[in-house]
N, C-alpha and C positions, 0 to 999 in steps of 0.2 A: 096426817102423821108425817112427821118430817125424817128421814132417813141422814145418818151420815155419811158422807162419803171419804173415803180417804184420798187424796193427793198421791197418784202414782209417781213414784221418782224412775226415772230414766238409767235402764241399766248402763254400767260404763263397762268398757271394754279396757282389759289391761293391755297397752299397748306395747309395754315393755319385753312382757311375756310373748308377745308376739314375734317381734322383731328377734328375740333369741330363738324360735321358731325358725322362722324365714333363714337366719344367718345357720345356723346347724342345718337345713336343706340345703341350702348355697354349697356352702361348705361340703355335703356327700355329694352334689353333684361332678364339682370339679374333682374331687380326689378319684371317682368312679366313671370318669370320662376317657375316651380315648381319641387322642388327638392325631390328627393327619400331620406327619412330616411334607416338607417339598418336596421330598424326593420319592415320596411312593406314587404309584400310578394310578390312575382310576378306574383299574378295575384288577379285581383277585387273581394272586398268583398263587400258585401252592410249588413252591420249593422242592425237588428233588433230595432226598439226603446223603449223606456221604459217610463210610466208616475211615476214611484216612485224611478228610478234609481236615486243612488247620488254617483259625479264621488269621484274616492278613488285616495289619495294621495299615492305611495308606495316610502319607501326608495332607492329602486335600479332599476335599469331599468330592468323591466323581462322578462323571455325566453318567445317569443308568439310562440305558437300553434293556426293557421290558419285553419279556413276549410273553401273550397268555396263549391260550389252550385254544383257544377261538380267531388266531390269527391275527390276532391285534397287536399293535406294535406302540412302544411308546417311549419318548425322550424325554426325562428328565420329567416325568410324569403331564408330558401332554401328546395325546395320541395322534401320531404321524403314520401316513399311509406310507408302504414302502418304496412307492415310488419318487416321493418324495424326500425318505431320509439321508439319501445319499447328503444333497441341499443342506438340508438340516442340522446335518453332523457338522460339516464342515464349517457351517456358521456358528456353530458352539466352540470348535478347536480352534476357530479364528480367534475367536474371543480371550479363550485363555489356552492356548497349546500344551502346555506342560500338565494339563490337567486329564486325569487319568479316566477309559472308559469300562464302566461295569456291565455285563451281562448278566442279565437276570430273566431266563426263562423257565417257566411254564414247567413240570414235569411232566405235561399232559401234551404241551405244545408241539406240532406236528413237525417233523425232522427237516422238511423242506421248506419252511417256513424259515427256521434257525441257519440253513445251508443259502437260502438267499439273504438273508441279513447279515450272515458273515461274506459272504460276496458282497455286497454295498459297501463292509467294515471296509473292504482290502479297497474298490475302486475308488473310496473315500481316503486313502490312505492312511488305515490305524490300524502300526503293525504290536509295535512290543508292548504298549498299552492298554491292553485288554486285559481284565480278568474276571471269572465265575463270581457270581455275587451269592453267597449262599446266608441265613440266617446264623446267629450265632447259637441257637437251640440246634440248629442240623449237624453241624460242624462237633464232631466228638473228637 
């Protein structure tokens, strides 16, 4: 007895439906990402807050000086040991002088840490161009 068989057809895949797939993930990944600026450091700062701080517009984007909680120090988000920022500063304010420096420590960061970094500021010589860098959620 002879049986018939039927000729299986080959599923197809809709491609198109896919690809609007793929582009709608694409799509929530970039809008749900968060991207690193140049200018933050590599590694976590938590912000001190202020009830009288009011945030300051500057002309030019400025060189930050970091300190976290842990003694780390860092320029323009690359981490410089403090014996060497004195160095470091100066070859940035070489570069462009008129360019303004931000402080942005640590609220956790340890006092004498902050009182040698501003001793480097002074024997680097950066006097009237210093200011507190605070976020603009802190700043009420």
């Amino acid at each position: 007895m002879k049986f018939q068989t039927r000729t299986r057809r080959m599923p197809q895949v809709m491609i198109v439906s896919l690809i609007d797939i793929f582009a709608i993930l694409l799509i929530f990944v970039i809008v749900t990402s968060t991207f690193k600026t140049p200018t933050q450091p590599s590694f976590a700062i938590k912000l001190p807050e202020s009830k009288t701080a009011v945030a300051q517009e500057t002309p030019s984007e400025p060189v930050i000086l970091a300190i976290s909680e842990d003694n780390r120090v860092a320029l323009d988000d690359v981490e410089v040991p403090i014996d060497h920022l004195r160095l470091t500063l100066l070859e940035k304010m070489k570069a462009n002088p008129n360019r303004q420096l931000a402080l942005k420590a640590d609220e956790k960061a340890p006092f004498g840490t902050v009182i040698k970094v501003i001793d480097v500021l002074k024997e680097a010589g950066v006097k009237g161009n210093l200011s507190a860098f605070m976020d603009n959620a802190s700043a009420k």
